[in-house]
C-alpha positions as CSV (number, residue, x, y, z in Angstrom):
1,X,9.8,-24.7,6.6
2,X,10.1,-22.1,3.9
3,X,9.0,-18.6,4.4
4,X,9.2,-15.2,2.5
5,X,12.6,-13.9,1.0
6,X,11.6,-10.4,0.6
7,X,13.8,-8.5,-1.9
8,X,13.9,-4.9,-2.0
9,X,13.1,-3.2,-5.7
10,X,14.5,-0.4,-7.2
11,X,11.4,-0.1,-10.2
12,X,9.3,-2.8,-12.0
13,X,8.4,-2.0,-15.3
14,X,5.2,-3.1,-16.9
15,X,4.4,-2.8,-20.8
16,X,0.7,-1.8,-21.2
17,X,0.7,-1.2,-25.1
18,X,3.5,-1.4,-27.6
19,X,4.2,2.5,-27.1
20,X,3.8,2.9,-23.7
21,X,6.3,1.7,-20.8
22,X,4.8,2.4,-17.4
23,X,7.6,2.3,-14.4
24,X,6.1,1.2,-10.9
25,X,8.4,2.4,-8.3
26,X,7.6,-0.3,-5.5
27,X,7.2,-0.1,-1.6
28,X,9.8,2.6,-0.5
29,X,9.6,0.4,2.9
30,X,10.5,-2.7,2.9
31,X,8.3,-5.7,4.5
32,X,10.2,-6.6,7.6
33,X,10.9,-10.8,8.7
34,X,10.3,-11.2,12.3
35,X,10.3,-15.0,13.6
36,X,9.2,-15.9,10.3
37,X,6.5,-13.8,9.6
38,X,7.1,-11.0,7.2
39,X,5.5,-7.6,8.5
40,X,4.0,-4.7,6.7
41,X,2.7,-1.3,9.1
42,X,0.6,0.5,8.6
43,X,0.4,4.4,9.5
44,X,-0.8,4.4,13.3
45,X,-2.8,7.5,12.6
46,X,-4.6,7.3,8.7
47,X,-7.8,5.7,9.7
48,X,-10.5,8.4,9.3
49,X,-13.7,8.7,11.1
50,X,-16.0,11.6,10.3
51,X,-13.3,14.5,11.6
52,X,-11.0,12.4,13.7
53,X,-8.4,11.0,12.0
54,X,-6.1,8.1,13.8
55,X,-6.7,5.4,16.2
56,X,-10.5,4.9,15.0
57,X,-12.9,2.3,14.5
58,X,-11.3,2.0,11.5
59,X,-7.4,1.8,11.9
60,X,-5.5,-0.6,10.3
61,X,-1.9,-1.1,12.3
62,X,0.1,-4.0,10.4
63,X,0.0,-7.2,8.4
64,X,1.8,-10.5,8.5
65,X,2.4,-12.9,6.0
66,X,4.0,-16.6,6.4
67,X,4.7,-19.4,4.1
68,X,5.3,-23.0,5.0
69,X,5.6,-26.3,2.6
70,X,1.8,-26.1,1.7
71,X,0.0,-23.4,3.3
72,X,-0.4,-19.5,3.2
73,X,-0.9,-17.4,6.4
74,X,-2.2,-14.1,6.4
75,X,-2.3,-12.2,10.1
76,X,-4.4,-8.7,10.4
77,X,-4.3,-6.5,13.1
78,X,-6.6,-3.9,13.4
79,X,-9.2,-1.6,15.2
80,X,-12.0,-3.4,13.3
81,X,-13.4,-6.6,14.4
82,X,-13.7,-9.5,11.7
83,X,-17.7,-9.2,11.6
84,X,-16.8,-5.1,10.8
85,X,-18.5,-2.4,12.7
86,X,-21.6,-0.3,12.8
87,X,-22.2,3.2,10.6
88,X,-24.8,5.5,10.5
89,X,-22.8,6.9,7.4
90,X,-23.0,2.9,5.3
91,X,-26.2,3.0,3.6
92,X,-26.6,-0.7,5.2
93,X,-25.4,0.6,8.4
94,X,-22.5,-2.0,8.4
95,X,-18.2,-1.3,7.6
96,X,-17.0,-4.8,6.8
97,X,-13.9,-5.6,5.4
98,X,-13.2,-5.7,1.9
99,X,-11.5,-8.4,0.2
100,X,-7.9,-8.9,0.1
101,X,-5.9,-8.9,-3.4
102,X,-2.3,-10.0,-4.6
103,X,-1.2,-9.2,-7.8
104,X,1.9,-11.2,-9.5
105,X,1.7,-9.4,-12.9
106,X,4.0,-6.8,-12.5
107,X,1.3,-4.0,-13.6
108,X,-0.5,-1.2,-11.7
109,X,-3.7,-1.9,-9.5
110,X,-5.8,-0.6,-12.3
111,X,-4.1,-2.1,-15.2
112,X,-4.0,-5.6,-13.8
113,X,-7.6,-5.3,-12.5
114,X,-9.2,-4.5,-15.4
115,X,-7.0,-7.8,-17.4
116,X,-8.5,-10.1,-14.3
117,X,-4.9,-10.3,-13.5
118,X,-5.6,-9.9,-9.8
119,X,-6.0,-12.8,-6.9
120,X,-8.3,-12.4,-4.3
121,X,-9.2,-13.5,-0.9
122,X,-12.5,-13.3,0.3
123,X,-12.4,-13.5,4.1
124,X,-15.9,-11.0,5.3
125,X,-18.9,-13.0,5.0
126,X,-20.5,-9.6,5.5
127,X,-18.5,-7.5,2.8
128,X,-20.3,-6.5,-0.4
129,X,-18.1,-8.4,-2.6
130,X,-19.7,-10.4,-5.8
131,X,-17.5,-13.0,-4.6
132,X,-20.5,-15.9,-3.9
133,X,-18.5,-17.3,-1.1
134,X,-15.3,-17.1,1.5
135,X,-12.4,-18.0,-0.6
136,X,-9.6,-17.4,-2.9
137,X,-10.1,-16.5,-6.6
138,X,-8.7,-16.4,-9.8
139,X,-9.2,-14.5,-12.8
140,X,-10.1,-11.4,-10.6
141,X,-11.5,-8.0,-11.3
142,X,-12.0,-5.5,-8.8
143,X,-14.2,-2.8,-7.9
144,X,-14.7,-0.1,-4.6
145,X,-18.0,0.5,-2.6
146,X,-16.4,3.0,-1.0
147,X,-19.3,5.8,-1.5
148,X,-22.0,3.6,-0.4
149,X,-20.4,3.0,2.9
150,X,-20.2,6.6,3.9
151,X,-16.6,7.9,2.5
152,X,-18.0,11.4,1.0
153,X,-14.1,11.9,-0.6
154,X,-13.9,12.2,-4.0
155,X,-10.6,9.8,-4.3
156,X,-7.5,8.5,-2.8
157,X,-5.8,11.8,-3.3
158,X,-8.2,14.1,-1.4
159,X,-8.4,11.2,0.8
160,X,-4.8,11.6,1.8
161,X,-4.8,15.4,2.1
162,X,-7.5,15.1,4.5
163,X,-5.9,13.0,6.7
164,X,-3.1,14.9,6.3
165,X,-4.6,18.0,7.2
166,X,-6.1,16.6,10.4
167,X,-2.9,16.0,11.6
168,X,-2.2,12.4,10.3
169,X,0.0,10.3,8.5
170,X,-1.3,8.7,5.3
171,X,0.2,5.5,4.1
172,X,-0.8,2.7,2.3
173,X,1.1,0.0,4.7
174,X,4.6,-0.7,2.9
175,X,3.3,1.6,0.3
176,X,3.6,5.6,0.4
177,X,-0.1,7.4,0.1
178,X,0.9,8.5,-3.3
179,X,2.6,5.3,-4.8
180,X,1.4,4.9,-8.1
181,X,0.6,1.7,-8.1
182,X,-3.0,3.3,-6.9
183,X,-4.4,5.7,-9.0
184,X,-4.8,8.8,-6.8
185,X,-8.2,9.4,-9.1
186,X,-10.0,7.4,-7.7
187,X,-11.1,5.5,-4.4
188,X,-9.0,2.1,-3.8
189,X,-10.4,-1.2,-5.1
190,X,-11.6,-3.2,-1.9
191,X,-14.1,-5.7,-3.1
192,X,-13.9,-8.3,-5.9
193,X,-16.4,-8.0,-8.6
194,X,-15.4,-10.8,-10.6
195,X,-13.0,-14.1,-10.4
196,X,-13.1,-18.1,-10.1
197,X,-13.2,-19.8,-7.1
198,X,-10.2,-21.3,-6.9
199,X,-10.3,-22.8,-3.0
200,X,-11.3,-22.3,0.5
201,X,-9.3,-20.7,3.7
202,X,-9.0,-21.9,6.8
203,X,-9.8,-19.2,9.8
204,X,-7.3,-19.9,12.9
205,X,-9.3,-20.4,15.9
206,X,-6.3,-19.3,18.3
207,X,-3.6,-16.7,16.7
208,X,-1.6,-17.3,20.0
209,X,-0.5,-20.1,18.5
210,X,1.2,-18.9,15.5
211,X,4.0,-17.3,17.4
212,X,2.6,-13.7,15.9
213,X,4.8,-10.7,17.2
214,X,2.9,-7.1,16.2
215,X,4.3,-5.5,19.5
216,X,7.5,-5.9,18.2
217,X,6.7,-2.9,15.8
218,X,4.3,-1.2,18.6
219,X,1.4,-2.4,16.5
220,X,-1.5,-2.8,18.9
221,X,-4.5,-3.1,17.3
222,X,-8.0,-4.2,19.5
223,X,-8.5,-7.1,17.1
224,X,-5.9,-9.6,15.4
225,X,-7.3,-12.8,13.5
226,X,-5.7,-15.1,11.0
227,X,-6.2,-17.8,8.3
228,X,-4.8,-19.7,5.9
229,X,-5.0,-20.9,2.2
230,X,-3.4,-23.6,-0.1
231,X,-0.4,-22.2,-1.5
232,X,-1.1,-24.4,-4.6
233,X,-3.5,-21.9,-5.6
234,X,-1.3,-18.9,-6.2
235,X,1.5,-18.0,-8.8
236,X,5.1,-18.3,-7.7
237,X,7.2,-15.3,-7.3
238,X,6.6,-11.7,-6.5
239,X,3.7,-10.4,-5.5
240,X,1.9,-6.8,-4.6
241,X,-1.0,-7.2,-1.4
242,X,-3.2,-4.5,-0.8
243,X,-6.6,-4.6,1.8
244,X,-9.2,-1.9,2.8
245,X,-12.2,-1.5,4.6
246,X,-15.0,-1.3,2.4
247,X,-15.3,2.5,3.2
248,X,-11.7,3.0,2.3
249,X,-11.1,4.8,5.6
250,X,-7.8,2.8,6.2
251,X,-5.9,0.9,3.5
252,X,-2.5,-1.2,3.9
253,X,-0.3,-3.3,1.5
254,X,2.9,-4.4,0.7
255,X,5.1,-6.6,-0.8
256,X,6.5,-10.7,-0.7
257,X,7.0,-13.6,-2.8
258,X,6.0,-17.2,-2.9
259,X,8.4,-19.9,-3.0
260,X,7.9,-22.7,-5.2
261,X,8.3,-25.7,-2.2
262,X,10.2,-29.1,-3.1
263,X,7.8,-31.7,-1.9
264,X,9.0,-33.9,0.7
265,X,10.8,-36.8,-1.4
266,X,12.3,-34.0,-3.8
267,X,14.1,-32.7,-0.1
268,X,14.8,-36.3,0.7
269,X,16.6,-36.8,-2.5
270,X,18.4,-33.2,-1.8
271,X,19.2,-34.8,1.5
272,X,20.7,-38.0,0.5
273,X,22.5,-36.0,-2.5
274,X,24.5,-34.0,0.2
275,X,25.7,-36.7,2.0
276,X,26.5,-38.5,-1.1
277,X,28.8,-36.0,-1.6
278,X,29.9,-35.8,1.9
279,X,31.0,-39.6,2.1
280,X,32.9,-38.9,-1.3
281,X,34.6,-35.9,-0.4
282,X,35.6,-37.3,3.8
283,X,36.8,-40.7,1.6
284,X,39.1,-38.9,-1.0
285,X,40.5,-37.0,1.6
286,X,42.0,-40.4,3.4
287,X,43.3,-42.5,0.6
């Protein structure tokens, strides 16, 4: 089984014209491999609701990611339900969750949205996403509806010094509050508003079953679910996750990688290499 090899990054540089070089100073925290799942948590106390701020409707405690030979698993753990949860503030009365988006280009969130560099996962059938169905998509472009669902913050940056100022602590999972990988200018993308369907996921019925561990890191969220996705469909190599409500009142992300998996007779023929060698090595060693 292959999983995650998390690396920890000093910088990543991205070119965005010939005269500009852009440094993105990744997570400060590392994602953390637990019995094969690799963890990102979240702040305990960053999820806003009107004046309280931590452990609301809306809080967001960790994320776990897994890889094996052909499937993705993403894990959520959360105050928020997978149907969302009811608002007088959301002009349809509803807080779903947004979508969820990796991006393997090595640019900033706005940078690599705007090229439809970005993956994305739709997993709320309720969300307000353009997405036209659950799935994972290419060629994505994202967009917030942060405003329309009752967030009356002008951006990410006053966002933070609320929260702050309410006696929280903002982060953005693996992420600091003020990474620049987000522009502070603005609220967080949390929908897709543009991509190709690429494939379907697969919602796990019973997360018991996946040998899921968020009490290791005192993550203890009302509501965990799961699913899964070919791993066929994404890039290999390192990736940047982030995932929000749609009214941006708790965001998380972090960091991972996808390995490029030999398929089962490439490992046989690994296999029968090694002992190859073996036998050669045990019979030079007794003439």
């Amino acid at each position: 089984m292959a999983r995650f090899n998390l690396r920890e990054f000093v910088a990543l540089s991205c070119i965005l014209s010939s005269t500009t070089v852009v440094s993105i100073t990744l997570p400060s925290q590392a994602a953390v491999l637990h019995n094969d799942w690799s963890y990102s948590i979240d702040s305990f106390n960053d999820g806003m609701s009107g004046h309280i701020v931590g452990g609301t409707k809306y809080e967001i405690y960790g994320t776990a990611i897994k890889q094996t030979r052909d499937r993705i698993f993403m894990a959520i753990n959360a105050n928020t339900p997978l149907e969302g949860v009811h608002s007088d503030y959301a002009h349809d009365n509803q807080v779903s969750w947004g979508d969820l988006f990796f991006n393997f280009s090595g640019q900033d969130l706005n940078t690599a949205s705007a090229n439809g560099n970005l993956f994305g996962v739709r997993f709320s059938s309720n969300n307000e996403s353009a997405a036209p169905s659950l799935g994972v998509f290419g060629n994505v472009t994202a967009t917030d509806v942060a405003n329309q669902n009752g967030l009356l913050l002008d951006n990410l940056s006053a966002y933070n010094n609320w929260v702050t100022s309410h006696g929280g602590t903002p982060s953005i999972g693996d992420f600091s509050a003020t990474d620049p990988y987000f522009d502070q200018s603005r609220h967080v993308q949390n929908v897709i508003a543009s991509g190709t369907k690429l494939g379907d996921i697969n919602f796990v019925s019973d997360v018991s079953t996946l040998g899921l561990d968020f009490t290791h890191f005192n993550a203890t969220g009302n509501h965990t679910f799961a699913f899964s996705f070919d791993s066929s469909l994404f890039s290999t190599g390192d990736f940047l996750y982030h995932l929000g409500l749609e009214c941006d009142n708790d965001i998380t992300g972090g960091i991972g990688e996808v390995k490029d998996v030999p398929e089962p007779s490439s490992l046989i023929s690994l296999v029968t290499l090694g002992l190859v060698c073996t036998g050669l090595r045990l019979r030079k060693s007794v003439v």
